[in-house]
DORO-32898 format. One record per residue (C-alpha): residue number from 1; x, y, z. Coordinates in nm, 3 decimals, padded with zeros to 5 digits. Layout:
% residues N
<atom><seq>NUM</seq><xx>X</xx><yy>Y</yy><zz>Z</zz></atom>
...
***
This chain:
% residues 90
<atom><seq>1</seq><xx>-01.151</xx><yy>00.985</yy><zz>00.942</zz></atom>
<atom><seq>2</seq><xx>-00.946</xx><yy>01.192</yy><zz>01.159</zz></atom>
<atom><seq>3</seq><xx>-00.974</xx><yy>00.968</yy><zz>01.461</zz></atom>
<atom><seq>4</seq><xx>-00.873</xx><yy>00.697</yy><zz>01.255</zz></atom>
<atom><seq>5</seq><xx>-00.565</xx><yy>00.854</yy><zz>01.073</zz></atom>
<atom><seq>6</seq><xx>-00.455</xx><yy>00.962</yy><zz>01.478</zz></atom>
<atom><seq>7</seq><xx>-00.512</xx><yy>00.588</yy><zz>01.613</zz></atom>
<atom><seq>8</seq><xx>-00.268</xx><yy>00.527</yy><zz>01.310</zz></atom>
<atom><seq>9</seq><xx>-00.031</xx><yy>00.732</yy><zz>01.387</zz></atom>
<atom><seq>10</seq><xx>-00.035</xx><yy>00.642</yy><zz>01.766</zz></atom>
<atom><seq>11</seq><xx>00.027</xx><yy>00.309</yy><zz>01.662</zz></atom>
<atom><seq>12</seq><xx>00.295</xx><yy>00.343</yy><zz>01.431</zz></atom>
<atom><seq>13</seq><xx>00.500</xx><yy>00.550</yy><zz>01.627</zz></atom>
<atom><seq>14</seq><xx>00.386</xx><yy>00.344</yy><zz>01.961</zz></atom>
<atom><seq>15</seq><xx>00.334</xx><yy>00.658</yy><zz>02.121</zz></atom>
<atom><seq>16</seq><xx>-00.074</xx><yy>00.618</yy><zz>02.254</zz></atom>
<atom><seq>17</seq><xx>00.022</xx><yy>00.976</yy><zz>02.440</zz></atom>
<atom><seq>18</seq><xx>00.119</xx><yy>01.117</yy><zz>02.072</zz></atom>
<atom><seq>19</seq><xx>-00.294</xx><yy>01.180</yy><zz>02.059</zz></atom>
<atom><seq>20</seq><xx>-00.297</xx><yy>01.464</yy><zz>02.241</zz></atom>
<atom><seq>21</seq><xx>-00.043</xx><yy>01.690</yy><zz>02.103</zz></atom>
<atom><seq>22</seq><xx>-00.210</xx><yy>01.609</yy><zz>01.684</zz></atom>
<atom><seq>23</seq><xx>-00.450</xx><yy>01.879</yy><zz>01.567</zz></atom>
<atom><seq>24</seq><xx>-00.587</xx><yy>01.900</yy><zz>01.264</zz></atom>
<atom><seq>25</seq><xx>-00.290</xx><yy>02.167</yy><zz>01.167</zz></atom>
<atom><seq>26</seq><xx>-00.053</xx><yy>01.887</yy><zz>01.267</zz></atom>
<atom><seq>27</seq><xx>00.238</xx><yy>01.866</yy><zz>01.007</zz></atom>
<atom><seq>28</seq><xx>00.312</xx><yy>01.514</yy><zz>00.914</zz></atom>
<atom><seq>29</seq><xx>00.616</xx><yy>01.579</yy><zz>00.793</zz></atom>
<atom><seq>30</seq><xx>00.778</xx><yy>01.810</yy><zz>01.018</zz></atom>
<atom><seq>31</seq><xx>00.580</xx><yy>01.736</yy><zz>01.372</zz></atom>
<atom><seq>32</seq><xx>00.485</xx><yy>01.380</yy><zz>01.388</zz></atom>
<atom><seq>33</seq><xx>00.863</xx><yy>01.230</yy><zz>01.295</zz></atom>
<atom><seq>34</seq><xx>00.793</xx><yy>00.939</yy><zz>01.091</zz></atom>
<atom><seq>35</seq><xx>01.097</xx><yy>00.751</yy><zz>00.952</zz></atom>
<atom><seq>36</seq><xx>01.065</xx><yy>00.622</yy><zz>00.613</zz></atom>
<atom><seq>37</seq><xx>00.953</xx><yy>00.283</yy><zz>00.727</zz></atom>
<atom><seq>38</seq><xx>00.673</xx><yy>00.402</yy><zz>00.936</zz></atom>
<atom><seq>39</seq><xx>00.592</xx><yy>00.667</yy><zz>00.665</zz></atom>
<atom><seq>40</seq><xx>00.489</xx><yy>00.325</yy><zz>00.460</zz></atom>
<atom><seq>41</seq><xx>00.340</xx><yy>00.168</yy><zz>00.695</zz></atom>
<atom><seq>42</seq><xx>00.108</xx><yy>00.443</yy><zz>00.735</zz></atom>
<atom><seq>43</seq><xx>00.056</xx><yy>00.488</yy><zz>00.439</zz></atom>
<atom><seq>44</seq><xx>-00.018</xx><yy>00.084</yy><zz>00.361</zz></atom>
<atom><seq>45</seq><xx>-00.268</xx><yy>00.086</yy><zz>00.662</zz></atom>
<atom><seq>46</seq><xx>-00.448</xx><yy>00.411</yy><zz>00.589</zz></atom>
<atom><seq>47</seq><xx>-00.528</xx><yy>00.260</yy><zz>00.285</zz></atom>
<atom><seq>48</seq><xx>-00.632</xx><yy>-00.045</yy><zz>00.469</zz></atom>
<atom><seq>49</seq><xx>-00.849</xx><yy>00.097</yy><zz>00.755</zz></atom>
<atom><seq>50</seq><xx>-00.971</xx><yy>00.378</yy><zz>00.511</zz></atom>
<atom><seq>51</seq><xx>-01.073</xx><yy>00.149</yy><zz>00.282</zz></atom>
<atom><seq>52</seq><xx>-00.955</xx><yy>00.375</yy><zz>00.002</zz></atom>
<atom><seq>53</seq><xx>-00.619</xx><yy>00.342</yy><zz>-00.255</zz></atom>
<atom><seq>54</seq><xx>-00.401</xx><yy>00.603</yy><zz>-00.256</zz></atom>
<atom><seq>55</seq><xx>-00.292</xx><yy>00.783</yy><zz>-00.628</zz></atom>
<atom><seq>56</seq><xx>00.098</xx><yy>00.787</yy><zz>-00.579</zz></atom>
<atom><seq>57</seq><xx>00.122</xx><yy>00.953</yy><zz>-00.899</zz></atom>
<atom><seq>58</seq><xx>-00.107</xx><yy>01.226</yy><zz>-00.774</zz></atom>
<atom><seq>59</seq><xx>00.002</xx><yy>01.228</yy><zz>-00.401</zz></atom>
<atom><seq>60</seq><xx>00.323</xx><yy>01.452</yy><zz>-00.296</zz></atom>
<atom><seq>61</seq><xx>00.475</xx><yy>01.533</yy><zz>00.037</zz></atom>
<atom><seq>62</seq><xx>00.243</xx><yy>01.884</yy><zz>00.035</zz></atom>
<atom><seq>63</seq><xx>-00.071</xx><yy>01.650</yy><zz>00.095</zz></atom>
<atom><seq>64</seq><xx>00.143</xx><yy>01.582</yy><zz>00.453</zz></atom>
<atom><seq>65</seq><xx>00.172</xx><yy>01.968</yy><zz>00.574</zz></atom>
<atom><seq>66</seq><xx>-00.176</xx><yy>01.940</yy><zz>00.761</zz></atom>
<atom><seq>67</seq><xx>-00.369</xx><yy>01.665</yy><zz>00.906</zz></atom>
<atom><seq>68</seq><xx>-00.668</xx><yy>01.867</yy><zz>00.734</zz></atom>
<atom><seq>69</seq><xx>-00.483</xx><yy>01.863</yy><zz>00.374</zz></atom>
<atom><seq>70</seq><xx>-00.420</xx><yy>01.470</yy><zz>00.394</zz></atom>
<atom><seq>71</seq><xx>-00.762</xx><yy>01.436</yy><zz>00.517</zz></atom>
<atom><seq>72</seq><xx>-00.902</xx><yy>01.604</yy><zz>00.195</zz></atom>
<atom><seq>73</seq><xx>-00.657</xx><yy>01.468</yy><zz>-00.032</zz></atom>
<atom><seq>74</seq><xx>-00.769</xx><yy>01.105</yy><zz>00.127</zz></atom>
<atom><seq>75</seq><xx>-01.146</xx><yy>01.234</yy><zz>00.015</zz></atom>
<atom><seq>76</seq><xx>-01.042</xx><yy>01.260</yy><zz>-00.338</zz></atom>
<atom><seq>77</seq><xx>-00.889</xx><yy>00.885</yy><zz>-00.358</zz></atom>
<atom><seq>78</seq><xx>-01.100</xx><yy>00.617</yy><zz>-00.510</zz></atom>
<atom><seq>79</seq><xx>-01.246</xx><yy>00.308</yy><zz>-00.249</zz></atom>
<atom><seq>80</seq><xx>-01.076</xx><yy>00.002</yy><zz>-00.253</zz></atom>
<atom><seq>81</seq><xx>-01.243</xx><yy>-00.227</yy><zz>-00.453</zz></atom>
<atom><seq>82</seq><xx>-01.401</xx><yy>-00.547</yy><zz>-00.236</zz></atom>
<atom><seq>83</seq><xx>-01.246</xx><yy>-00.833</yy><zz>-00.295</zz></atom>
<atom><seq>84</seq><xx>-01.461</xx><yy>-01.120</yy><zz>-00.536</zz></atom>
<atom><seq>85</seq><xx>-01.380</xx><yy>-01.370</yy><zz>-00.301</zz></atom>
<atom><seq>86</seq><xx>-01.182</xx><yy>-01.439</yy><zz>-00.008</zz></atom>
<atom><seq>87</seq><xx>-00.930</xx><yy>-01.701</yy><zz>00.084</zz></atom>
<atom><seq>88</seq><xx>-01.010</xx><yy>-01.996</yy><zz>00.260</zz></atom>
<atom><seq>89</seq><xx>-00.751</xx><yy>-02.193</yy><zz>00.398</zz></atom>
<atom><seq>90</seq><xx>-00.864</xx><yy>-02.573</yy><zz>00.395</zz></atom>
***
């Protein structure tokens, strides 16, 4: 999960060098620099590649003070239910 959630974040920010300075004490908030716009988009696409959906109503900006705290809160969000059937364009 962690490797995914940095391959995120690399992408994002298009910064592939950004790998090697994250640690699992990593501060999202603080460390990483995120604008709003990339905070959603990582956001949208760890629920995407993490196949899990995210409880705004639970989730606050603590969850982002450690790579290690957003990786347990991400353990305590329900998977993403499969879709029934997929779209087929013609």
């Amino acid at each position: 999960m962690y490797d995914k959630i940095v391959d995120i974040l690399c992408a994002i920010k298009d910064q592939p060098e950004l790998r090697h300075s994250l640690s699992l004490n990593t501060d999202l908030n603080n460390e990483v620099g995120l604008d709003s716009l990339q905070m959603i988009q990582f956001m949208l696409k760890v629920e995407d590649q993490l196949n899990v959906v995210i409880d705004y109503d639970q989730f606050d900006y603590e969850h982002l003070h450690s790579m290690d705290t957003f990786i347990s809160f991400l353990k305590s969000c329900q998977p993403q239910e499969q879709p029934l059937y997929e779209d087929v364009n013609p």
